[in-house]
PyMOL Python script that loads the backbone (N, CA, C, O; Angstrom):
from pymol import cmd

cmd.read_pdbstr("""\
ATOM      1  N   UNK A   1     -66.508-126.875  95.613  1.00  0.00           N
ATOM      2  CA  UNK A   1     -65.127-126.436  95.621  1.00  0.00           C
ATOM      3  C   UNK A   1     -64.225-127.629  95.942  1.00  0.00           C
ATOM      4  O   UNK A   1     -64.664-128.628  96.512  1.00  0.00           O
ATOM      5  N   UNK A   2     -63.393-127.542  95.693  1.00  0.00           N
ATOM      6  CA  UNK A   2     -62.441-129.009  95.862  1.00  0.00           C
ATOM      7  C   UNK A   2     -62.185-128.665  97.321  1.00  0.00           C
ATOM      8  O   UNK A   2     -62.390-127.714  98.075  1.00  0.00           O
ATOM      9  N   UNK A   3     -61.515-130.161  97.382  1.00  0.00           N
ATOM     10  CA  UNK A   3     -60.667-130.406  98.549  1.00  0.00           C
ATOM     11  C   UNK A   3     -59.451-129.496  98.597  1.00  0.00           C
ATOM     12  O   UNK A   3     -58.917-129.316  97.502  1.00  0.00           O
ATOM     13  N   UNK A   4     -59.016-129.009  99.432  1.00  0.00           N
ATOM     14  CA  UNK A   4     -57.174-128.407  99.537  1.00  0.00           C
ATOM     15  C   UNK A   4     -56.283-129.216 100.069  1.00  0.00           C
ATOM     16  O   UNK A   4     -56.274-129.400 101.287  1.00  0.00           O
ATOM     17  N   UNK A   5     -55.295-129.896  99.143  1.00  0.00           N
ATOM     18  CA  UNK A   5     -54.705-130.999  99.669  1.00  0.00           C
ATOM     19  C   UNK A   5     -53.227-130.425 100.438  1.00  0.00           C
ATOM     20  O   UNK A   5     -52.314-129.689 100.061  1.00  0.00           O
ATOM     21  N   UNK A   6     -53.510-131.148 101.659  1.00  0.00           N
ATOM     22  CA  UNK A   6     -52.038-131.055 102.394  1.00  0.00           C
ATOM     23  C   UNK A   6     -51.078-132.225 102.844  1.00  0.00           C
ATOM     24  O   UNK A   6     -51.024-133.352 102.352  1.00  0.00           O
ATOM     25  N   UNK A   7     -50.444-131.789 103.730  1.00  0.00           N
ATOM     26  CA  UNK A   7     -49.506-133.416 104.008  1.00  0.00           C
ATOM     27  C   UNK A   7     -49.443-133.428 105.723  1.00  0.00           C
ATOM     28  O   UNK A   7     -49.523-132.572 106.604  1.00  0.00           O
ATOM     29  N   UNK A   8     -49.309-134.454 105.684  1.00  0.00           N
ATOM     30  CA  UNK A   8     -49.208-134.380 107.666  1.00  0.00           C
ATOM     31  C   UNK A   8     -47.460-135.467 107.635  1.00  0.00           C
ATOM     32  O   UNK A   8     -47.209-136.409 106.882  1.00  0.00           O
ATOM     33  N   UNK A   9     -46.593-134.890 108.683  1.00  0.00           N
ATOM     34  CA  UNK A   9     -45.687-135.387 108.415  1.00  0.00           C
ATOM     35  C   UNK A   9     -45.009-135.832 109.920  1.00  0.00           C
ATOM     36  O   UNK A   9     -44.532-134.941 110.623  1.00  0.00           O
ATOM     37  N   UNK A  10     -44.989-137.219 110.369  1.00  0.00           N
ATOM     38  CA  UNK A  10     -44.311-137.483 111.307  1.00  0.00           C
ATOM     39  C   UNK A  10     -42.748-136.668 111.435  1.00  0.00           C
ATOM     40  O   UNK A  10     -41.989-136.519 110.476  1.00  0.00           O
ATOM     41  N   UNK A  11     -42.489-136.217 112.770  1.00  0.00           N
ATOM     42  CA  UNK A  11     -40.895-136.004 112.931  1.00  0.00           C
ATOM     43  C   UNK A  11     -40.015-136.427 112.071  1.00  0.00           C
ATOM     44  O   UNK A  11     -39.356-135.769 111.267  1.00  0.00           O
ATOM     45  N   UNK A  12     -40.030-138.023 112.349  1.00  0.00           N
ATOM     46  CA  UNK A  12     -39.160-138.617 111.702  1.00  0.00           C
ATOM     47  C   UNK A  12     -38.729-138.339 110.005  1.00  0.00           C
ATOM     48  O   UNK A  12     -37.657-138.238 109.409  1.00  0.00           O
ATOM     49  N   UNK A  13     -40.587-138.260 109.491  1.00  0.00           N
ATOM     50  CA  UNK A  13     -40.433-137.795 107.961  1.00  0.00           C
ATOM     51  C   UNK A  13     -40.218-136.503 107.329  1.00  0.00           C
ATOM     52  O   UNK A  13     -40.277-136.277 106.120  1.00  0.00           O
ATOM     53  N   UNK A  14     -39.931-135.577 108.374  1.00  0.00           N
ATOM     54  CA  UNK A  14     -40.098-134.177 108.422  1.00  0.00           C
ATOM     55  C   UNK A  14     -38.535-134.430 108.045  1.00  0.00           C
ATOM     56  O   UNK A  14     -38.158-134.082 106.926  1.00  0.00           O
ATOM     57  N   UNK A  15     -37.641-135.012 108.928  1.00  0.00           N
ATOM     58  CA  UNK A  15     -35.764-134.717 109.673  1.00  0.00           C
ATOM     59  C   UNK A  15     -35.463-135.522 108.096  1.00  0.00           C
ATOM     60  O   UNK A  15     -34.626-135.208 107.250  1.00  0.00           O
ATOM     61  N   UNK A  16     -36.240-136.397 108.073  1.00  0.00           N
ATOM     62  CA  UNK A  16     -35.644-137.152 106.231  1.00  0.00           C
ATOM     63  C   UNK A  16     -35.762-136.209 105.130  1.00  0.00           C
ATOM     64  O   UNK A  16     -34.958-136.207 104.198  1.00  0.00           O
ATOM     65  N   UNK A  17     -36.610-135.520 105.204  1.00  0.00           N
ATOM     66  CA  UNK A  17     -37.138-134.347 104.113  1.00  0.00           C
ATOM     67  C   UNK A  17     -36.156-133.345 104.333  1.00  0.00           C
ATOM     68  O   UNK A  17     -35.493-132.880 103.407  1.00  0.00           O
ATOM     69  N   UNK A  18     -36.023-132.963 105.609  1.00  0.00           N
ATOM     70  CA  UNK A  18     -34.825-131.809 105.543  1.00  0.00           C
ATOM     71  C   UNK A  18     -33.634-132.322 105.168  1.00  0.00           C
ATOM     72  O   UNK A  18     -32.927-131.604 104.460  1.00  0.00           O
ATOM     73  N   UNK A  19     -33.226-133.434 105.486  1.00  0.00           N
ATOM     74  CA  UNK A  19     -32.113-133.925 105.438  1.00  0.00           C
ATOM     75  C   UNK A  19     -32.152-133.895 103.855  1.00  0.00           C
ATOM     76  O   UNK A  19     -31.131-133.318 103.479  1.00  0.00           O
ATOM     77  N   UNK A  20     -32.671-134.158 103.139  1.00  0.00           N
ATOM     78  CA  UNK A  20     -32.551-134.588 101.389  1.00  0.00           C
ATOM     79  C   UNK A  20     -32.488-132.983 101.079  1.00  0.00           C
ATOM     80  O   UNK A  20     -31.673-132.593 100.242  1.00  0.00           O
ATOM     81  N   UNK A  21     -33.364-132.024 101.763  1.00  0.00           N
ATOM     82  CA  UNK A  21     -33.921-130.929 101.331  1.00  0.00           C
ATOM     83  C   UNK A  21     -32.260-130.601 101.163  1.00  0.00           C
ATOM     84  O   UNK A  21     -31.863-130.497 100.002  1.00  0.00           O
ATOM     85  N   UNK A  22     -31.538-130.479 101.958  1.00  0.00           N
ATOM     86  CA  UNK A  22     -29.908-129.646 102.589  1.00  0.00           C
ATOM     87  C   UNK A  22     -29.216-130.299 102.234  1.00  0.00           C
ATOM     88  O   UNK A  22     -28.141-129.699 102.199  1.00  0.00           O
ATOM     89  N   UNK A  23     -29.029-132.045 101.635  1.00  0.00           N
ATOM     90  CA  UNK A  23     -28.137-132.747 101.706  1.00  0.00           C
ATOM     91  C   UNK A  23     -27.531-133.356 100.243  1.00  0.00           C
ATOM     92  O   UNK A  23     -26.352-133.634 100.021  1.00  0.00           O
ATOM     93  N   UNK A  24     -28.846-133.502  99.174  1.00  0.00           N
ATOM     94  CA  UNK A  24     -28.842-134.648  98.037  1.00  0.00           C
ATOM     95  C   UNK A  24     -27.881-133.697  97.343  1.00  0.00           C
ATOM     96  O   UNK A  24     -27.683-132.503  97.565  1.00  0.00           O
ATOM     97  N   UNK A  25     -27.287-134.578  96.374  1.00  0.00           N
ATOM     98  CA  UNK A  25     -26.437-133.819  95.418  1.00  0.00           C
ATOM     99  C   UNK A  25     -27.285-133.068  94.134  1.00  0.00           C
ATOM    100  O   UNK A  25     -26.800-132.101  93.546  1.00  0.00           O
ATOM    101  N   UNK A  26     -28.466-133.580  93.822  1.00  0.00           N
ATOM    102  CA  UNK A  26     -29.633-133.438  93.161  1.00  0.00           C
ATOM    103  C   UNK A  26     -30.048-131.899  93.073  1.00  0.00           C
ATOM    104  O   UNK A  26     -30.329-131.609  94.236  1.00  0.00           O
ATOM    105  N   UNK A  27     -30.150-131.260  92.624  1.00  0.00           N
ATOM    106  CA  UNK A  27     -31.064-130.242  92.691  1.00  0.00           C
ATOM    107  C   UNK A  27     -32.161-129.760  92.506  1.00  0.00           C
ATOM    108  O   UNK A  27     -32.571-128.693  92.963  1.00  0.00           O
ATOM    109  N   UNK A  28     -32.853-130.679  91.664  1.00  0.00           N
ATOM    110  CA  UNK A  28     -34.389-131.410  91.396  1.00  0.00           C
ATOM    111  C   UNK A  28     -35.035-131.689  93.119  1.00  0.00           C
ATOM    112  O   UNK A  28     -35.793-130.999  93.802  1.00  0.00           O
ATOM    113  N   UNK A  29     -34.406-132.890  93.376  1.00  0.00           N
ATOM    114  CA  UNK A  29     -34.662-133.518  94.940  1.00  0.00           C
ATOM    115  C   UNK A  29     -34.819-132.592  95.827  1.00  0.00           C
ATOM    116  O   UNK A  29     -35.821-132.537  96.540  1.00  0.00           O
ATOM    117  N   UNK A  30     -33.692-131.624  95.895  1.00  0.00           N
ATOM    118  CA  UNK A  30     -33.469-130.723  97.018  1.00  0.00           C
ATOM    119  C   UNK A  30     -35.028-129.421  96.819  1.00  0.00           C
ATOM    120  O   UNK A  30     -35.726-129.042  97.760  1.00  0.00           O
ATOM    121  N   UNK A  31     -35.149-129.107  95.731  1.00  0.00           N
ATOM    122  CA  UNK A  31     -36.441-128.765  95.029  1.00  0.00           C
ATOM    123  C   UNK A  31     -37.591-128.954  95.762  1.00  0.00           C
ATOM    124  O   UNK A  31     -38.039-128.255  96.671  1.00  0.00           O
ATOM    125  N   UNK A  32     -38.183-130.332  95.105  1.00  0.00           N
ATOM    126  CA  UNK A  32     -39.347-131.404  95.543  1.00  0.00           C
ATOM    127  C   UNK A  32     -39.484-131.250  97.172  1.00  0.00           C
ATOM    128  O   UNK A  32     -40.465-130.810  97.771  1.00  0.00           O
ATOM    129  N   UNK A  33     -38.221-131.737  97.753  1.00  0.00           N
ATOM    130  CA  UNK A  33     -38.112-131.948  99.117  1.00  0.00           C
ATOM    131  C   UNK A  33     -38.696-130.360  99.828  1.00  0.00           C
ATOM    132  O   UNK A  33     -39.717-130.209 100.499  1.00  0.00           O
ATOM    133  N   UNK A  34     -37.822-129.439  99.481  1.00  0.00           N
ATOM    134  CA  UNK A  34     -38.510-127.923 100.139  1.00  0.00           C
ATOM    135  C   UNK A  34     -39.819-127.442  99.677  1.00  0.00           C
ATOM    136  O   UNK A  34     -40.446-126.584 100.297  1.00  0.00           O
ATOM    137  N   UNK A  35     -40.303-128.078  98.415  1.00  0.00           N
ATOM    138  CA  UNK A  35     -42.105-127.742  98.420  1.00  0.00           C
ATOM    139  C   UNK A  35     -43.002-128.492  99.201  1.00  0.00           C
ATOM    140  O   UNK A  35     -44.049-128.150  99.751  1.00  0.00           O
ATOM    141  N   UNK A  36     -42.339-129.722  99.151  1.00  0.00           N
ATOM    142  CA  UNK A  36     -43.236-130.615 100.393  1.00  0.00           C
ATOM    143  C   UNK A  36     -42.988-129.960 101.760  1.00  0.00           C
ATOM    144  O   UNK A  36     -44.085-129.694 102.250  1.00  0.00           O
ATOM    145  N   UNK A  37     -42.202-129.674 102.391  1.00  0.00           N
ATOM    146  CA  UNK A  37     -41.737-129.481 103.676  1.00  0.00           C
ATOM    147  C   UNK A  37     -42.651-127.907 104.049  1.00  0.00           C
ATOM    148  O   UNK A  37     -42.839-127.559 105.215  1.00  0.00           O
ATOM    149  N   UNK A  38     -43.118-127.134 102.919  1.00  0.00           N
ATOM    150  CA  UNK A  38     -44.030-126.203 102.995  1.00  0.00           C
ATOM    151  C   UNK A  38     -45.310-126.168 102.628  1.00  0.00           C
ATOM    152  O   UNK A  38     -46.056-125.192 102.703  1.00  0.00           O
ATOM    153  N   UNK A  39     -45.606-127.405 102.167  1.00  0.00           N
ATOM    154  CA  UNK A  39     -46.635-127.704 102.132  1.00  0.00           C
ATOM    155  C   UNK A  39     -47.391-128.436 103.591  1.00  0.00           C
ATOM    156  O   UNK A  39     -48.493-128.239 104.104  1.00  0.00           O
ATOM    157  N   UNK A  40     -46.361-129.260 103.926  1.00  0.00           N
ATOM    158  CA  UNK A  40     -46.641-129.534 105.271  1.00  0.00           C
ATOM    159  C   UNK A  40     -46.531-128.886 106.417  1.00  0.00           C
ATOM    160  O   UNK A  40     -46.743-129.474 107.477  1.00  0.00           O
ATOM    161  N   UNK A  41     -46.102-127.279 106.363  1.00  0.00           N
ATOM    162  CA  UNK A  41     -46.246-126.395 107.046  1.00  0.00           C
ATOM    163  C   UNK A  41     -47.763-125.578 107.154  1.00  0.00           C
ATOM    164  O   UNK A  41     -48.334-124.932 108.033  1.00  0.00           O
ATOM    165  N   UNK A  42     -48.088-126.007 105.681  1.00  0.00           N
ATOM    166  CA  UNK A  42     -49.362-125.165 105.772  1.00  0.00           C
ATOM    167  C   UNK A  42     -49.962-124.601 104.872  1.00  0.00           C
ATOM    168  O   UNK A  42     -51.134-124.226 104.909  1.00  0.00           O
ATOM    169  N   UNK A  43     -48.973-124.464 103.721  1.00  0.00           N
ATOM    170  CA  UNK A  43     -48.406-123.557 102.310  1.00  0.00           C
ATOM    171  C   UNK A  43     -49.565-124.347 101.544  1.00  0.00           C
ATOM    172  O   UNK A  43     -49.519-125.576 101.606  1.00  0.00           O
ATOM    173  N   UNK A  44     -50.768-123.645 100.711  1.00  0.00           N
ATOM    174  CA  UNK A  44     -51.263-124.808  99.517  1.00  0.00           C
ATOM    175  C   UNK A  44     -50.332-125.066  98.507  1.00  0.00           C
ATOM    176  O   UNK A  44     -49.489-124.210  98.239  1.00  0.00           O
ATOM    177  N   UNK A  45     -50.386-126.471  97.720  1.00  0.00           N
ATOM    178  CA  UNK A  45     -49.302-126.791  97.064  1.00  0.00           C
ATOM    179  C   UNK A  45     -49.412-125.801  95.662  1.00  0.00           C
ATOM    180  O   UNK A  45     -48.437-125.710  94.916  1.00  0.00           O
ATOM    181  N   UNK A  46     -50.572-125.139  95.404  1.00  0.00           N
ATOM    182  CA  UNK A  46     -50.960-123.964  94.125  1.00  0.00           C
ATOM    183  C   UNK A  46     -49.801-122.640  94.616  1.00  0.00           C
ATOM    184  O   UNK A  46     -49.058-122.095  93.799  1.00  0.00           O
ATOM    185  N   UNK A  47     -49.836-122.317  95.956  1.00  0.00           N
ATOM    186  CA  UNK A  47     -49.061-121.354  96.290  1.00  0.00           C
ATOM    187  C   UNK A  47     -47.330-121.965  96.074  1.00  0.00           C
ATOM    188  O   UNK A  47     -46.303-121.687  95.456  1.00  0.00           O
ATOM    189  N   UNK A  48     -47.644-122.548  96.645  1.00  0.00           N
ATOM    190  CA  UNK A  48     -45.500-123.062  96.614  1.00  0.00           C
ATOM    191  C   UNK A  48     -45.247-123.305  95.303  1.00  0.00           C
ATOM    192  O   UNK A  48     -44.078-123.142  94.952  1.00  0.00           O
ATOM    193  N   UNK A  49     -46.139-123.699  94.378  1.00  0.00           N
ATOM    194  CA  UNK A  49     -45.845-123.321  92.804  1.00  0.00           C
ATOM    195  C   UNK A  49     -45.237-122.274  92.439  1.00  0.00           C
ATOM    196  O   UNK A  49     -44.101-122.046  92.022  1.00  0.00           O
ATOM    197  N   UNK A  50     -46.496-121.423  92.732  1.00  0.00           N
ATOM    198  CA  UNK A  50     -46.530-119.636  92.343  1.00  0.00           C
ATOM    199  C   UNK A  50     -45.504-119.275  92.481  1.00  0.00           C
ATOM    200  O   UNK A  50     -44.679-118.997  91.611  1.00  0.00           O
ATOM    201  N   UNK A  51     -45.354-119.202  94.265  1.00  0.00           N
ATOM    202  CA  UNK A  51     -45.272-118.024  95.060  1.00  0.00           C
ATOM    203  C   UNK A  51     -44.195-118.401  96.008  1.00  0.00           C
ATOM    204  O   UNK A  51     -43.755-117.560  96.792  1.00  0.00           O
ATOM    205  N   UNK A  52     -43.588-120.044  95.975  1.00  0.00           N
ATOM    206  CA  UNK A  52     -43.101-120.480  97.443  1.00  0.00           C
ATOM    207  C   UNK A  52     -41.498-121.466  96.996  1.00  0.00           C
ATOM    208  O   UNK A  52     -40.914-122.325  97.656  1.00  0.00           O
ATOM    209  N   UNK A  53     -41.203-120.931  95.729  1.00  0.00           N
ATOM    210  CA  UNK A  53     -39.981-121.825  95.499  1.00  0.00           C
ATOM    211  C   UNK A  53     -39.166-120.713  94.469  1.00  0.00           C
ATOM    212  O   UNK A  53     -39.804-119.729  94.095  1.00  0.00           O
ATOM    213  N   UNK A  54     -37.846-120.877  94.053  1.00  0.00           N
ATOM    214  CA  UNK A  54     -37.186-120.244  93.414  1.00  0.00           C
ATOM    215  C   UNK A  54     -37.591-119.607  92.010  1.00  0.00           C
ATOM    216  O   UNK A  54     -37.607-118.506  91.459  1.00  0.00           O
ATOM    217  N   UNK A  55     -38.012-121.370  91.669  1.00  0.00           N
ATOM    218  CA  UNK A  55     -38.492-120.687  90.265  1.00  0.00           C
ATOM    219  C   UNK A  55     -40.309-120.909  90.384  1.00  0.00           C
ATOM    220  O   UNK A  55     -40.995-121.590  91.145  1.00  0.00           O
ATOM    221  N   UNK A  56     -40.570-120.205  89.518  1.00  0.00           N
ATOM    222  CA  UNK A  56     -42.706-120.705  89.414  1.00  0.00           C
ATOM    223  C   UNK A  56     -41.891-121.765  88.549  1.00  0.00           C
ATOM    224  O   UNK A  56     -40.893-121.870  87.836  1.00  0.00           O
ATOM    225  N   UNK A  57     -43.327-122.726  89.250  1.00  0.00           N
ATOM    226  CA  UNK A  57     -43.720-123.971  88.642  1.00  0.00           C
ATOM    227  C   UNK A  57     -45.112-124.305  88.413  1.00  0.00           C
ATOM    228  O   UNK A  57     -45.998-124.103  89.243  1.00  0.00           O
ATOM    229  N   UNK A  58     -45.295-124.851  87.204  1.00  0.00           N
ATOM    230  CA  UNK A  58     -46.914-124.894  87.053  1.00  0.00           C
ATOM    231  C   UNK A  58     -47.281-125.661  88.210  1.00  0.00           C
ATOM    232  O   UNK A  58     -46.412-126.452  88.576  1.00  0.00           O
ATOM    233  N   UNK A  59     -48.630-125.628  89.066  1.00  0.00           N
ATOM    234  CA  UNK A  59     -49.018-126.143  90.173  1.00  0.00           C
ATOM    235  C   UNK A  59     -49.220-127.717  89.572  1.00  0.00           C
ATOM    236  O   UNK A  59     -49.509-128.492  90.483  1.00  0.00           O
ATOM    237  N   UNK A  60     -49.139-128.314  88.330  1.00  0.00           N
ATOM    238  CA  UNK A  60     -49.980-129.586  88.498  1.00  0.00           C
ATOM    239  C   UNK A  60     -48.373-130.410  88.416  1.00  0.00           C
ATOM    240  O   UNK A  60     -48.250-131.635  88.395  1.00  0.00           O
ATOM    241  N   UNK A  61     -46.919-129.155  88.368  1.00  0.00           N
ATOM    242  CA  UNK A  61     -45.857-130.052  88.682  1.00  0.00           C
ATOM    243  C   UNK A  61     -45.706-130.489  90.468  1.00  0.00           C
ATOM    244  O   UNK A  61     -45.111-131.389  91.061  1.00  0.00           O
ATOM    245  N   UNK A  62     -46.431-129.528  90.830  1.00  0.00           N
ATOM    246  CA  UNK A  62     -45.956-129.592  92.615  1.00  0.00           C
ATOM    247  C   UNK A  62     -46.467-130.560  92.890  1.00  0.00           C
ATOM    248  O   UNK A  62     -45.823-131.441  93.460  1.00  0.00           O
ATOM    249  N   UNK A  63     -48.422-130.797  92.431  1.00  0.00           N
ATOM    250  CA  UNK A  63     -49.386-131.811  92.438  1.00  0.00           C
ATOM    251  C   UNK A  63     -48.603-133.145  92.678  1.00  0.00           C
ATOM    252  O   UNK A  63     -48.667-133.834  93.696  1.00  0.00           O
ATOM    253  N   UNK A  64     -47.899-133.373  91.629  1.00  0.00           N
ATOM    254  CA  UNK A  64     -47.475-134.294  91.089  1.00  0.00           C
ATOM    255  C   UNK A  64     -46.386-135.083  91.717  1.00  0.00           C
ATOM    256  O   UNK A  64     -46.061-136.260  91.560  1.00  0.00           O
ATOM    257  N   UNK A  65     -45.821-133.983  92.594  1.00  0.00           N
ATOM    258  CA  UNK A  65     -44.504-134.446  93.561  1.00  0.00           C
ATOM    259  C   UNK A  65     -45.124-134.925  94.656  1.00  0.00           C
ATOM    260  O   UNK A  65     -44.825-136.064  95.015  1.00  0.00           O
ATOM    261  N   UNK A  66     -45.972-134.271  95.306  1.00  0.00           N
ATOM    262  CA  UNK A  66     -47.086-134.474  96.367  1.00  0.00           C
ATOM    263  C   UNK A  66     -47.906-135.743  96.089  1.00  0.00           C
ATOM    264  O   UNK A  66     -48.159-136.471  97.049  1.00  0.00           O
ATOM    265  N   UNK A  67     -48.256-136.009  95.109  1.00  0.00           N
ATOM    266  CA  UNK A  67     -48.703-137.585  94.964  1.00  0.00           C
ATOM    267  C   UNK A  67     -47.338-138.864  95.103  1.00  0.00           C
ATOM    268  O   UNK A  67     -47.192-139.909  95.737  1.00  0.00           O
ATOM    269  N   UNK A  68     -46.497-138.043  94.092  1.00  0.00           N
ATOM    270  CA  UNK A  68     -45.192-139.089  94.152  1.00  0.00           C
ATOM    271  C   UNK A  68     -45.053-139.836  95.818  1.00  0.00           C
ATOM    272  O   UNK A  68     -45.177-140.991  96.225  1.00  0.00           O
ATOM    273  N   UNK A  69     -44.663-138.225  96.626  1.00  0.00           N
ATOM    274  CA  UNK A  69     -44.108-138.432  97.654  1.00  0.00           C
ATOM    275  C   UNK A  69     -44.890-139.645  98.628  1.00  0.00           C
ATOM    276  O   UNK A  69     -44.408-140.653  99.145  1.00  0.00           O
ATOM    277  N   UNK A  70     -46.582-139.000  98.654  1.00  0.00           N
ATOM    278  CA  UNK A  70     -47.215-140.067  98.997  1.00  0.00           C
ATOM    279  C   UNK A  70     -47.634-141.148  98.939  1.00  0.00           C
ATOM    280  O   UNK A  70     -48.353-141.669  99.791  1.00  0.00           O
ATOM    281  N   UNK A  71     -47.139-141.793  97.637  1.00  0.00           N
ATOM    282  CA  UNK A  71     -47.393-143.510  96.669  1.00  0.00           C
ATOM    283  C   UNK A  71     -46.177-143.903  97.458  1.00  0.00           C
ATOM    284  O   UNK A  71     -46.362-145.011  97.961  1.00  0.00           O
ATOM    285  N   UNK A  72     -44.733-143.285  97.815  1.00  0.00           N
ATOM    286  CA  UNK A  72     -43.227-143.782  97.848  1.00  0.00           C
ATOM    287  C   UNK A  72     -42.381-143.154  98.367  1.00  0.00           C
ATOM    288  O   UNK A  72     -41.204-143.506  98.291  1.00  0.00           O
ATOM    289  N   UNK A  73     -42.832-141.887  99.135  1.00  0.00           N
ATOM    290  CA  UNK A  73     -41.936-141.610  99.579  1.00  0.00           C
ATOM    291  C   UNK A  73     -40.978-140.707  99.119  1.00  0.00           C
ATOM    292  O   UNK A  73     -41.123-139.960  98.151  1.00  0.00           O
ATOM    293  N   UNK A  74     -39.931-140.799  99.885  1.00  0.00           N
ATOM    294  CA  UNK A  74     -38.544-139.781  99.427  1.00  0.00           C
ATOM    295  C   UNK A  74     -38.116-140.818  97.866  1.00  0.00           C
ATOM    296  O   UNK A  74     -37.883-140.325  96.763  1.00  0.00           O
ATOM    297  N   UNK A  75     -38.111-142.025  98.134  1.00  0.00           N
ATOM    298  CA  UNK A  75     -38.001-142.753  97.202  1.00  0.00           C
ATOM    299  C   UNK A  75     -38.697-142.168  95.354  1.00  0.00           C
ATOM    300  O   UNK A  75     -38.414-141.976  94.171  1.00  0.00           O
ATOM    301  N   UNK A  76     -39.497-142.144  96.153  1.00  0.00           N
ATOM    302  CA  UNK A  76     -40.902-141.287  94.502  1.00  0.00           C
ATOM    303  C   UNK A  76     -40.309-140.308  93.887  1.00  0.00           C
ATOM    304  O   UNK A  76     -40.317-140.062  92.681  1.00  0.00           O
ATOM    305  N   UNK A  77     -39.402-139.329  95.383  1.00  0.00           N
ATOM    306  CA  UNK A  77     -38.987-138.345  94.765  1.00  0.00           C
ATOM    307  C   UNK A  77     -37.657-138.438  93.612  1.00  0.00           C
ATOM    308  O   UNK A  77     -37.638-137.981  92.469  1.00  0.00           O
ATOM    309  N   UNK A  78     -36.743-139.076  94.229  1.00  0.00           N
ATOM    310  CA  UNK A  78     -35.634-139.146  93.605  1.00  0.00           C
ATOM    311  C   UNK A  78     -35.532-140.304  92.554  1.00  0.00           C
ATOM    312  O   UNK A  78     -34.444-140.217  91.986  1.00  0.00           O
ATOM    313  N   UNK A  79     -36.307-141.402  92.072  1.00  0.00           N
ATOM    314  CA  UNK A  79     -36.718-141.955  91.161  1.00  0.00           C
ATOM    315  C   UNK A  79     -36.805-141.186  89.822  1.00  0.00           C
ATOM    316  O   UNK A  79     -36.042-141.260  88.859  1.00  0.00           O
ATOM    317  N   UNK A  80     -38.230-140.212  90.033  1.00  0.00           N
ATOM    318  CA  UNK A  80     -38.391-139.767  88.969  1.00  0.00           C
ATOM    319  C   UNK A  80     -38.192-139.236  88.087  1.00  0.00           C
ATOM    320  O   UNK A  80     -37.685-138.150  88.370  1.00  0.00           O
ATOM    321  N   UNK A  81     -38.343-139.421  86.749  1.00  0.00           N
ATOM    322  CA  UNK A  81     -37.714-138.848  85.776  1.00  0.00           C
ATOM    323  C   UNK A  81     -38.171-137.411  85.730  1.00  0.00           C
ATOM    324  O   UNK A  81     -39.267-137.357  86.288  1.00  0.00           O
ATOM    325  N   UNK A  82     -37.755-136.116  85.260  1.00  0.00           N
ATOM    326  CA  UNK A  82     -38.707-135.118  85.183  1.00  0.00           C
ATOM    327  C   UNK A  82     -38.023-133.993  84.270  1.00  0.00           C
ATOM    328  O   UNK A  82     -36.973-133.453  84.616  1.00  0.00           O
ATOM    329  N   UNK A  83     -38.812-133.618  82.862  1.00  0.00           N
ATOM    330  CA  UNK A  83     -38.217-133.173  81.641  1.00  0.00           C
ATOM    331  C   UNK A  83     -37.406-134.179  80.942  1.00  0.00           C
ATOM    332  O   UNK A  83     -37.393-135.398  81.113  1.00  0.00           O
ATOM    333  N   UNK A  84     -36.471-133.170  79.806  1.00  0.00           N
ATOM    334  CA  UNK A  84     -35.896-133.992  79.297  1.00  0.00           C
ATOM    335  C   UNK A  84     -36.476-134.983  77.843  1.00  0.00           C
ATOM    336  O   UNK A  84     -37.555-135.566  77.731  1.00  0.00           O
ATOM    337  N   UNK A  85     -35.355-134.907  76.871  1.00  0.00           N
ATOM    338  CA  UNK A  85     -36.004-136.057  75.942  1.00  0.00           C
ATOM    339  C   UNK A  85     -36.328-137.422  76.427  1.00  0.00           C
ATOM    340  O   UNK A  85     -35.510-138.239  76.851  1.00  0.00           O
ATOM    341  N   UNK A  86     -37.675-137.589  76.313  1.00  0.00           N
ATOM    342  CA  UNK A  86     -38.078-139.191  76.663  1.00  0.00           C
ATOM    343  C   UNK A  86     -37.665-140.267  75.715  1.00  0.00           C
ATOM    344  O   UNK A  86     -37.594-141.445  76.066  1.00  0.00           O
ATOM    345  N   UNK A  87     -37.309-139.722  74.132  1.00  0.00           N
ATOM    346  CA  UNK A  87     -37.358-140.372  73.246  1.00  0.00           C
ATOM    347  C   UNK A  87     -35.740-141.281  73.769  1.00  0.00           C
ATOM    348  O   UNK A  87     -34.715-140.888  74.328  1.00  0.00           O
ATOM    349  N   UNK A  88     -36.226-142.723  73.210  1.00  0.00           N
ATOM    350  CA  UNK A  88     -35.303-144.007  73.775  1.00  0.00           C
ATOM    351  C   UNK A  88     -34.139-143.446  72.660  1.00  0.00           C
ATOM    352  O   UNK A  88     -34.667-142.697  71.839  1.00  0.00           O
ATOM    353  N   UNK A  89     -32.572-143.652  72.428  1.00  0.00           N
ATOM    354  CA  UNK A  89     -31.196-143.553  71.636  1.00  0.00           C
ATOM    355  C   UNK A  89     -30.953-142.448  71.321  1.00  0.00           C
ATOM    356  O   UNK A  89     -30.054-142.172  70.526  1.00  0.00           O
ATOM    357  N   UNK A  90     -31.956-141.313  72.066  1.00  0.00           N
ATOM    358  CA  UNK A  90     -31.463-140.000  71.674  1.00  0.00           C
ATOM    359  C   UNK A  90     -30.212-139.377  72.773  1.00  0.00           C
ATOM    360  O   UNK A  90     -29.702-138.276  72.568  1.00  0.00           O
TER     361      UNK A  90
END
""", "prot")
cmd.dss("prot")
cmd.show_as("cartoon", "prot")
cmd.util.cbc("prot")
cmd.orient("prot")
């Protein structure tokens, strides 16, 4: 059976996460930021897909924020591109 991946989150990175969670102008960010912040409560990141955010999201998008976050940070988060035409002069 796999691993169940979670997050462990100093204070400090917890008050940055809320802070983006309540604060960014973003609504993507503000997103990302409240699935992590329940994931690090306890939440598996398959559930906060489902079951734990406004809209369902396929779980391998949450995956995916959850790696971001951990390569970079809040940084990872708000970087990334996500949807959208990729194609370059469109």
């Amino acid at each position: 059976m796999a691993r169940r991946r979670t997050l462990t989150l100093t204070n400090e990175k917890r008050n940055e996460l809320r802070d983006y969670r309540d604060h960014h102008p973003s609504p993507q960010v503000r997103e990302r930021c409240a699935a992590l912040l329940k994931i690090a409560e306890g939440a598996s990141p398959h559930w906060v897909a489902k079951e734990g955010l406004l809209k369902e999201r396929d779980p391998d998008t949450v995956y995916a924020w959850l790696s971001s976050y951990e390569a970079a940070g809040v940084a990872g988060l708000v970087a990334r591109q996500q949807g959208g035409d990729r194609r370059s002069g469109l």
